[in-house]
N, C-alpha and C positions, 0 to 999 in steps of 0.2 A: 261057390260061395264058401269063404273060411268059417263064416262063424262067427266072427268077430264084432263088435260092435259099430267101427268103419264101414265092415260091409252091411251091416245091416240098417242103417243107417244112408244108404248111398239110395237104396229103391224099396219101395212097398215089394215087390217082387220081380224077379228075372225081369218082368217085362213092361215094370210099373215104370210110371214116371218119377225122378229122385224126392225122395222128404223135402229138401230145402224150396225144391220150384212148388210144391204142394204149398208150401206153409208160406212160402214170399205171395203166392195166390190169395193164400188168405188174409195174410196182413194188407195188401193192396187194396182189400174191396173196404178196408176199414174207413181210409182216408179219403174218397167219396162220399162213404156215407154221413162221416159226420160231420163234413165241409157243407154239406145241402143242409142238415139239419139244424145247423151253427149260424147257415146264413139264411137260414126262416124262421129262426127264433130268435139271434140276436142281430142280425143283419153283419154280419162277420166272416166271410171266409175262409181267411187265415186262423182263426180261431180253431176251428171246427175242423182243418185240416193239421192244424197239429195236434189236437186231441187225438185225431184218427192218425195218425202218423205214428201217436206211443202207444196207445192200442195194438196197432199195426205189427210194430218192433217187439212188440208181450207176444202174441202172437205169434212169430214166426222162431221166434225163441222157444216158445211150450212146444210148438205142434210136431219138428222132427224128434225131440227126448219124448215124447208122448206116444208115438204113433210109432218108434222104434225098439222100445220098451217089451221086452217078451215077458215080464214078470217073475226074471230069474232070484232065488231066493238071493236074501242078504247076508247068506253067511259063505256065497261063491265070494263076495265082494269085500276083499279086503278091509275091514274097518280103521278108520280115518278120527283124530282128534278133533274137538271142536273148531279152536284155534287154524287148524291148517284148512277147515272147509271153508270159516270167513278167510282166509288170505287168497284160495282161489275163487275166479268167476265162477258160479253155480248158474249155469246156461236155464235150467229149470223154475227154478227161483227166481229170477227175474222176468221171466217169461209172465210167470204167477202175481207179478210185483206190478209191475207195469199197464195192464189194463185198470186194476180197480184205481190206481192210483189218476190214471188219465180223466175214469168216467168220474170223478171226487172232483176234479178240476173243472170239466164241464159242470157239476153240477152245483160249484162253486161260482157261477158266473148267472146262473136264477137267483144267489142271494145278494153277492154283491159288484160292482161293476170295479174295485180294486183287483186285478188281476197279482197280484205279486203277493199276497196273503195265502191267495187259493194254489200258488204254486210253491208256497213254501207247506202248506198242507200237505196238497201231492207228495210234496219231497218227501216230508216223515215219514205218509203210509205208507208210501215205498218202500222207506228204508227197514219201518218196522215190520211189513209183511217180509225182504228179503232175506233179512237176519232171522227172521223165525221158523224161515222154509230152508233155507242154505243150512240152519242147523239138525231141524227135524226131518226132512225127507231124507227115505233112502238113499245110500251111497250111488246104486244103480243108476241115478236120476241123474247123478250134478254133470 
């Protein structure tokens, strides 16, 4: 093992199974769960399996920068201007973005049965938790 972030990032360890089939595992168990709870509360499958599908996709996004993460200081890591962190993807920040803005959408559909309101909500909180974490999280993270 170099060291690198590639490699560490490839397995929990020598003999672990890779981050990404870790984290695909856990996004997967989302879109079950909240396709049965989507269709016992609003009689909806398809609802409830795309809530759990962006849950899912946050999820599998946070869990290898999360779980690869050695907590190397921030001053190894080259500092970055604001401007060029929103022009790249921030794999982390989205990760972060994605789940509350899903469970906002399901819980947008207890208030009201207009679904297009409660995904332009979703939209925002996304965008504004992304822009806020793509800014303020460590370099180490994006």
């Amino acid at each position: 093992m170099n060291g690198s972030r590639d490699a560490q990032e490839s397995s929990v360890d020598d003999g672990g199974p890779p981050l990404q089939l870790i984290a695909l595992g856990a996004g997967a168990i989302d879109v079950p769960v909240f396709a049965y709870v989507s269709l016992v509360l609003f009689d909806d499958l398809a609802f409830g399996a795309f809530v759990g599908l962006v849950v899912g996709l946050g999820m599998y996004l946070l869990l290898p920068e999360i779980m690869a993460d050695n907590g190397e200081a921030d001053d190894e890591v080259p500092s970055v201007e604001v401007g060029t962190r929103l022009r790249g993807f921030h794999r982390t920040a989205a990760g972060l973005a994605l789940p509350p803005a899903a469970v906002t959408l399901f819980g947008w559909r207890f208030v009201s049965e207009a679904l297009l309101m409660g995904v332009l909500v979703a939209l925002f909180i996304a965008a504004v938790i992304y822009v806020s974490l793509a800014v303020l999280l460590p370099q180490r993270l994006a």
